[in-house]
C-alpha positions as CSV (number, residue, x, y, z in Angstrom):
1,X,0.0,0.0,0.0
2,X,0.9,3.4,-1.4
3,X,2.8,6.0,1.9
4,X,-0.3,8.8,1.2
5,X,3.0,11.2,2.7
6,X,5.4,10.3,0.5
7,X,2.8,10.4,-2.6
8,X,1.7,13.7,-1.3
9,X,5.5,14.8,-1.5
10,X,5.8,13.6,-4.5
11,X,2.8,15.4,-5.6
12,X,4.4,18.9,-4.4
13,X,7.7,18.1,-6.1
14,X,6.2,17.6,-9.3
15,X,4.5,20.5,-9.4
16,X,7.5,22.5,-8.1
17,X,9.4,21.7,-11.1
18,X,6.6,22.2,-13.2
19,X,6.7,25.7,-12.2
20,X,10.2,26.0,-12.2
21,X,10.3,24.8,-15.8
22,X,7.3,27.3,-16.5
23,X,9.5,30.6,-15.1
24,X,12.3,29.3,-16.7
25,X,10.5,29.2,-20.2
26,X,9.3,32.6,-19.5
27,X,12.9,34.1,-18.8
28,X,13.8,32.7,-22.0
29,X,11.2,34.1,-24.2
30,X,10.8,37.1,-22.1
31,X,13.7,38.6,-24.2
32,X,12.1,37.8,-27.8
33,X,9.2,39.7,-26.7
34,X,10.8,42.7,-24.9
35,X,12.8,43.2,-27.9
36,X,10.7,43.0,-30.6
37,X,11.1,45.2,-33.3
38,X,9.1,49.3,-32.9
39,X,7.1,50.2,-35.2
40,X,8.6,51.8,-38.3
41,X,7.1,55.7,-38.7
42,X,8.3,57.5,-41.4
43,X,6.9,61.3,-42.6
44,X,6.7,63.3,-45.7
45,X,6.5,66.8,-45.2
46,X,6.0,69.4,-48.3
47,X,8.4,71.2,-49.6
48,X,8.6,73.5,-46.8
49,X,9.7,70.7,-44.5
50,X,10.3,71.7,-40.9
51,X,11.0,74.6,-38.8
52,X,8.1,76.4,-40.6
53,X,7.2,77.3,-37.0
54,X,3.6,76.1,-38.6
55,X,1.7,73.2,-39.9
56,X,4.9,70.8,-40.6
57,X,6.0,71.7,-37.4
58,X,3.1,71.3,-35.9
59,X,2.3,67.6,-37.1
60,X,5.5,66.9,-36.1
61,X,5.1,67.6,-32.7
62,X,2.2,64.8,-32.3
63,X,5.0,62.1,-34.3
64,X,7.4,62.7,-31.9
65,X,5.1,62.7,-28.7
66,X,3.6,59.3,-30.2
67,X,7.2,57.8,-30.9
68,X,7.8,58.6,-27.1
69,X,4.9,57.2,-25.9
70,X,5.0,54.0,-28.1
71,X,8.5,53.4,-28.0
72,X,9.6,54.0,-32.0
73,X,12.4,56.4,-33.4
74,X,10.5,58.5,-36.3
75,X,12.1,59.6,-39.3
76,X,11.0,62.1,-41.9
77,X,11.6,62.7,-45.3
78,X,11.4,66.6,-47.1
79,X,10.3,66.5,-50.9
80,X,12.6,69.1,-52.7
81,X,9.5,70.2,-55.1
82,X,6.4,68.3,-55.8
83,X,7.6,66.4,-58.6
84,X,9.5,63.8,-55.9
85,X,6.4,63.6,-53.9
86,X,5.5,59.9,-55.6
87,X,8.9,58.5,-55.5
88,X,9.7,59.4,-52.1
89,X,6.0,58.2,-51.1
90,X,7.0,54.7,-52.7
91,X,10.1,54.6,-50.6
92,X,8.8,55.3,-47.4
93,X,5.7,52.6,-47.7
94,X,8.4,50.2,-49.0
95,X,10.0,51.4,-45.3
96,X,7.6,51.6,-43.2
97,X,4.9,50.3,-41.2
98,X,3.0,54.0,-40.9
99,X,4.0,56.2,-43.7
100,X,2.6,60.0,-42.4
101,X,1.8,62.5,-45.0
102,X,1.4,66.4,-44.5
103,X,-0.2,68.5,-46.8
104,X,-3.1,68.9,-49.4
105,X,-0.3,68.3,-51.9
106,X,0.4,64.7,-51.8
107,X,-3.2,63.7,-52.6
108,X,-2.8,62.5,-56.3
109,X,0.5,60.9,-55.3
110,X,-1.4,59.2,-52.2
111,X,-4.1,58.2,-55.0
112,X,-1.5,56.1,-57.2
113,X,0.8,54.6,-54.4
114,X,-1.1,54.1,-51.4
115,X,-3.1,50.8,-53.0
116,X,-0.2,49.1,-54.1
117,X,1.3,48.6,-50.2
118,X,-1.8,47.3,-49.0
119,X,-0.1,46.1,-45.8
120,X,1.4,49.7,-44.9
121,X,-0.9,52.2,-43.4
122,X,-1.2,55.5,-44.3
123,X,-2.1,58.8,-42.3
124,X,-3.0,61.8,-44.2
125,X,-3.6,65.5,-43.1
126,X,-5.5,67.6,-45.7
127,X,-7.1,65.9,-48.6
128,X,-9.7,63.0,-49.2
129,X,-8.6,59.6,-50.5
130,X,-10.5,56.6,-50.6
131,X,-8.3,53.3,-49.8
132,X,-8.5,50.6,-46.8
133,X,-5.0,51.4,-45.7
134,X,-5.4,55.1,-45.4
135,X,-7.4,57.1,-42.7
136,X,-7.5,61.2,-44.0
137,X,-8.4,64.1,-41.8
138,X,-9.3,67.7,-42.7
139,X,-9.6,70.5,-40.9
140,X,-12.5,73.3,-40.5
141,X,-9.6,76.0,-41.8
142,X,-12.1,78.6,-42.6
143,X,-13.1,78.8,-38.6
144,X,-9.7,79.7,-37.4
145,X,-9.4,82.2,-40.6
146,X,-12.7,83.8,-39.0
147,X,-10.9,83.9,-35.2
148,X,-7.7,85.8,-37.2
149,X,-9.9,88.1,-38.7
150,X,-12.1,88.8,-36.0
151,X,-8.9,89.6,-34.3
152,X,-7.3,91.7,-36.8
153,X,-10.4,93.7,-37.6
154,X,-11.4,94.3,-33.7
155,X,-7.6,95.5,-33.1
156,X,-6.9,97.2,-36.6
157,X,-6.1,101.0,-36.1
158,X,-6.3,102.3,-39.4
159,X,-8.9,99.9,-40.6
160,X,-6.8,98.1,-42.8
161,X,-5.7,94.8,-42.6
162,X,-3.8,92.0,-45.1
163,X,-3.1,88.2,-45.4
164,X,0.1,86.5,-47.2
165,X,-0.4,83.2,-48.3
166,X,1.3,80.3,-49.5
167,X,-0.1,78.2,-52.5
168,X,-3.5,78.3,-53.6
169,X,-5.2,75.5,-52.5
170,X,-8.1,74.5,-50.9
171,X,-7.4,74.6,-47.1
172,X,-5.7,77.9,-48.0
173,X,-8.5,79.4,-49.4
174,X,-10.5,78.5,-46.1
175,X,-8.4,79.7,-44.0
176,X,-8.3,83.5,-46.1
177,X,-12.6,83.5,-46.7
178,X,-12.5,82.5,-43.1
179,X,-10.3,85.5,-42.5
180,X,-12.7,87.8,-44.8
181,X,-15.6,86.6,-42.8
182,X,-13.9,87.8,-39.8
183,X,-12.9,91.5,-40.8
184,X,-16.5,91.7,-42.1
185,X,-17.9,90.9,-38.2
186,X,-15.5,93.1,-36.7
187,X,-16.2,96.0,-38.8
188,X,-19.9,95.4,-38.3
189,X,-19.4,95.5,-34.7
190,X,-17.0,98.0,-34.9
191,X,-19.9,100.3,-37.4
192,X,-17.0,101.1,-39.6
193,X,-15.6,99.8,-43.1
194,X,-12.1,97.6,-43.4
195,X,-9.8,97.1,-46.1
196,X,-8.7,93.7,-46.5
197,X,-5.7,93.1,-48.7
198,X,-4.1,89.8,-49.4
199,X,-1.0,88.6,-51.2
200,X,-0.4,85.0,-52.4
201,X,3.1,83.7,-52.9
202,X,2.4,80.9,-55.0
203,X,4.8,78.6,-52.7
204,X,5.1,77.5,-49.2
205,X,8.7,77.9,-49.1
206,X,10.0,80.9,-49.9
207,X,10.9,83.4,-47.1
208,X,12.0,86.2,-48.9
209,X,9.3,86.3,-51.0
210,X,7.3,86.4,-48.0
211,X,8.7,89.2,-46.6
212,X,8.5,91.1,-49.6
213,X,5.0,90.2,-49.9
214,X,4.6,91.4,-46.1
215,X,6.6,95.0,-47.0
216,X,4.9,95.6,-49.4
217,X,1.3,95.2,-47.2
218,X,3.3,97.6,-45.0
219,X,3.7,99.7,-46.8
220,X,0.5,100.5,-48.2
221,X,-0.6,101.1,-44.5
222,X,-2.3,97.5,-43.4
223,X,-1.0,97.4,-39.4
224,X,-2.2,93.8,-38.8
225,X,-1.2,90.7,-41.0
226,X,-2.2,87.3,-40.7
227,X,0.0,84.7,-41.8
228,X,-0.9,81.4,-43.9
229,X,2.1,80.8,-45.7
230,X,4.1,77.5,-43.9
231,X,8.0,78.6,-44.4
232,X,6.9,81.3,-46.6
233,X,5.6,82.5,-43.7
234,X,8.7,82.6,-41.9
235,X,10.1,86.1,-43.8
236,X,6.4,87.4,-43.1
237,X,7.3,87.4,-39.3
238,X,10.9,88.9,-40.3
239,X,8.9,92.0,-42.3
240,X,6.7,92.4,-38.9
241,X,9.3,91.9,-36.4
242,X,11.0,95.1,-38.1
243,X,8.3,97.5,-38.6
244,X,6.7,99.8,-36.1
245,X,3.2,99.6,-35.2
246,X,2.6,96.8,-37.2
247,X,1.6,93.2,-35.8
248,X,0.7,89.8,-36.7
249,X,-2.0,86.9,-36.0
250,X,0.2,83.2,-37.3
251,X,-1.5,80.3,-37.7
252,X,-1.9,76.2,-36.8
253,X,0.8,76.5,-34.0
254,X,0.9,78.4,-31.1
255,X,3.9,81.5,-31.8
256,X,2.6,84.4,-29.5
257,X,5.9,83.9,-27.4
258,X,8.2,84.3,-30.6
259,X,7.4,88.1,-30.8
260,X,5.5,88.9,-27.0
261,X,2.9,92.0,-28.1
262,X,4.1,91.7,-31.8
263,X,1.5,88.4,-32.6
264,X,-1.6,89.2,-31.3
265,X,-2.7,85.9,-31.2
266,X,-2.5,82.7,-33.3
267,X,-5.1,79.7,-34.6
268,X,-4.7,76.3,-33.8
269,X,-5.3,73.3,-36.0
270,X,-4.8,70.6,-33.5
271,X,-3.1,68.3,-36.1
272,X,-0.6,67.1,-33.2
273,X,-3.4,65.9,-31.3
274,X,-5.5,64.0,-34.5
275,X,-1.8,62.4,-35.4
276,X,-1.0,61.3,-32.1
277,X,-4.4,59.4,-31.8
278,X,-4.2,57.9,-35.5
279,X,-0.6,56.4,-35.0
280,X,-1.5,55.5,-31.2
281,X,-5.2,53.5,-32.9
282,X,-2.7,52.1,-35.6
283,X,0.1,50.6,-33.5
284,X,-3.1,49.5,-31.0
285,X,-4.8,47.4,-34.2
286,X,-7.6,49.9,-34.0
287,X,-7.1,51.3,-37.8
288,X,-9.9,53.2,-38.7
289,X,-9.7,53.8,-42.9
290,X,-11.9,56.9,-43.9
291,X,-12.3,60.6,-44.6
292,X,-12.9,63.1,-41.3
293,X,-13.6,66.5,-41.0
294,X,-12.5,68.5,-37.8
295,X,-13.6,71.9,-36.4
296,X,-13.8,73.9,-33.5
297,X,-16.6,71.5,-32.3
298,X,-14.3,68.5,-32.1
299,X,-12.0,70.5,-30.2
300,X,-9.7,70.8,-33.5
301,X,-9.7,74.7,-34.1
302,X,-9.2,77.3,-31.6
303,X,-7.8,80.6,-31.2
304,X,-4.9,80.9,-28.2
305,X,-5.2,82.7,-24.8
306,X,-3.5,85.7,-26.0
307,X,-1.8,85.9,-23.1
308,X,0.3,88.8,-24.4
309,X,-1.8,90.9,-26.2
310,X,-5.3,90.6,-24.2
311,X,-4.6,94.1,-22.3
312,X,-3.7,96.1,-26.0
313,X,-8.2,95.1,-26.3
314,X,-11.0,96.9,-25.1
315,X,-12.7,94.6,-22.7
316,X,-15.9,94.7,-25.1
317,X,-13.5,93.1,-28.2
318,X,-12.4,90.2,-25.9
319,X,-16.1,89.7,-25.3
320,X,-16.8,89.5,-28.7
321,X,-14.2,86.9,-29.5
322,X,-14.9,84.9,-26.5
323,X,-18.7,84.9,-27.9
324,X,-17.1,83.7,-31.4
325,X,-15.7,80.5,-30.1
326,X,-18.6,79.5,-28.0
327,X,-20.2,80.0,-31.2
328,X,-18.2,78.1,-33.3
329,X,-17.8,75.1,-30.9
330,X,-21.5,74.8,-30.8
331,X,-22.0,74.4,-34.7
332,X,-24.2,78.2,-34.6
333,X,-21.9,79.8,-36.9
334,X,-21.3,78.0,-40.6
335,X,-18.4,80.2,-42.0
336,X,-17.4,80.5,-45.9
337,X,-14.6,78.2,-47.4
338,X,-14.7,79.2,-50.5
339,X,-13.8,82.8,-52.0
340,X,-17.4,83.5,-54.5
341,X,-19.2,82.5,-50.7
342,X,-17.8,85.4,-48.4
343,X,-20.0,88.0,-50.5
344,X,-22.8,86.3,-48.9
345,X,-21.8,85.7,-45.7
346,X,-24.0,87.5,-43.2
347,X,-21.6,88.4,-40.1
348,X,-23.3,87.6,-37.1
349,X,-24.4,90.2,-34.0
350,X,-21.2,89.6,-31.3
């Protein structure tokens, strides 16, 4: 007969080695796991590439707080001129797990290459492409043009005011009837007319046109300009930064601290936030394909504190814009994108 002790020892051994051989096991695959290759980000800015103290910049913000957070090292990748735009999309999907593209530009190329790496994905900021690898966002551009204006025409002393832009494309032009829209409620509140001038560089990299462009705004007597130009936009600040009693409203990324008093305030396109969620979703297996638009109301356009300018205001102004957000995030204002729809654009009581 069987020692019911000894079997019961036996019993307990067993299973001590059987979990000895299991933490063993997981000590030896622990490493395969814990090193297991990041993802792979690569991005494709325009042209204007980085330090446009703007919308590249901007997006590039989110990439680099996602490749923190998730543990990857993201590159990037500048296209010289539009014609490389293809081929250096090609080589980053052949790269790549995530292949980020910035800019209303890259559409067609997006179009042609995206389908043919069916297992990359693809994150896109201004544009709408139809494929399952590719989720595209756009961005209400014509309610933070409305914000600048409002701005410029409540603070404008000699009731003129100007915008230099880059290329003329469609986000642009939302962002400048947005701006129209703007100068028209301010001058309505304010019972008085307002010249609006703007000048288009025809290219979102070129600084010294910019500035030119700016001067020459100056010069016929427009004391607030609002900026839309990416890198262009760069020698508009220079041009500002220089003249007296002359000051500017930038766009997509917060700059009121590059000039204190001199940028009376700038509009946000949260693109950092909308490209930190995308590659977060992506690298989480939650890939959503598709075509969004973003606004105020998602929390995706706003205008900043102006935490240096707010006292240069009459307290009635600051009212007014206050009143134009609250507006806007609740979906009671519809601004115009278009140019041919600002004509008709009734500006609202503020």
């Amino acid at each position: 007969m069987k020692n019911p002790e000894r079997t019961m020892m036996g019993t307990c051994r067993f299973f001590l080695c059987l979990g000895a051989w299991f933490v063993a096991a997981a000590l030896l695959l622990y490493p395969v796991f814990a090193n297991a290759a990041p993802v792979k980000v690569i991005v494709l800015t325009d042209a204007a590439g980085l330090g446009d103290k703007g919308f590249n910049d901007v997006c590039w913000q989110g990439v680099l707080k996602a490749g923190k957070d998730f543990g990857f090292e993201p590159r990037f990748l500048q296209s010289r001129e539009q014609a490389d735009y293809a081929s250096n999309l090609t080589l980053a999907a052949g790269n790549a797990d995530i292949v980020v593209t910035l800019g209303f530009l890259f559409t067609d190329s997006l179009k042609q290459v995206a389908p043919q790496f069916p297992k990359t994905r693809f994150i896109h900021i201004e544009g709408d492409i139809q494929s399952d690898n590719l989720t595209c966002y756009d961005f209400r551009s014509e309610e933070g043009g409305f914000l600048a204006g409002l701005v410029a025409g409540l603070f404008t002393k000699k009731n003129m005011v100007g915008a230099v832009s880059g290329m003329d494309i469609p986000p642009v032009e939302a962002y400048v009837s947005g701006f129209r829209a703007g100068v028209k409620t301010a001058a309505k509140a304010k019972g008085s007319a307002i010249e609006v001038s703007i000048a288009q560089a025809g290219s979102f990299n070129d600084p010294v046109k910019g500035k030119s462009l700016a001067k020459t705004l100056i010069d016929k007597g427009v004391d607030v300009i609002f900026r839309v130009a990416g890198n262009t936009g760069v020698g508009v600040s220079e041009a500002v930064r220089s003249a007296g009693g002359v000051h500017l409203i930038a766009e997509d990324l917060d700059q009121d601290g590059e000039m204190p008093g001199k940028i009376l305030a700038s509009t946000l396109k949260r693109m950092d936030v909308v490209i930190y969620n995308a590659i977060r979703d992506t690298t989480e297996n939650r890939f959503k394909a598709g075509h969004f638009w973003l606004g105020a109301a998602e929390g995706a356009i706003d205008l900043t504190a102006m935490k240096y300018s707010a006292g240069m205001f009459a307290p009635a102004d600051l009212e007014r814009i206050e009143k134009a957000k609250v507006l806007l995030r609740g979906g009671e204002l519809k601004i115009p994108k278009r140019t041919g729809e600002v004509d008709g654009f009734v500006a609202p009581e503020l």
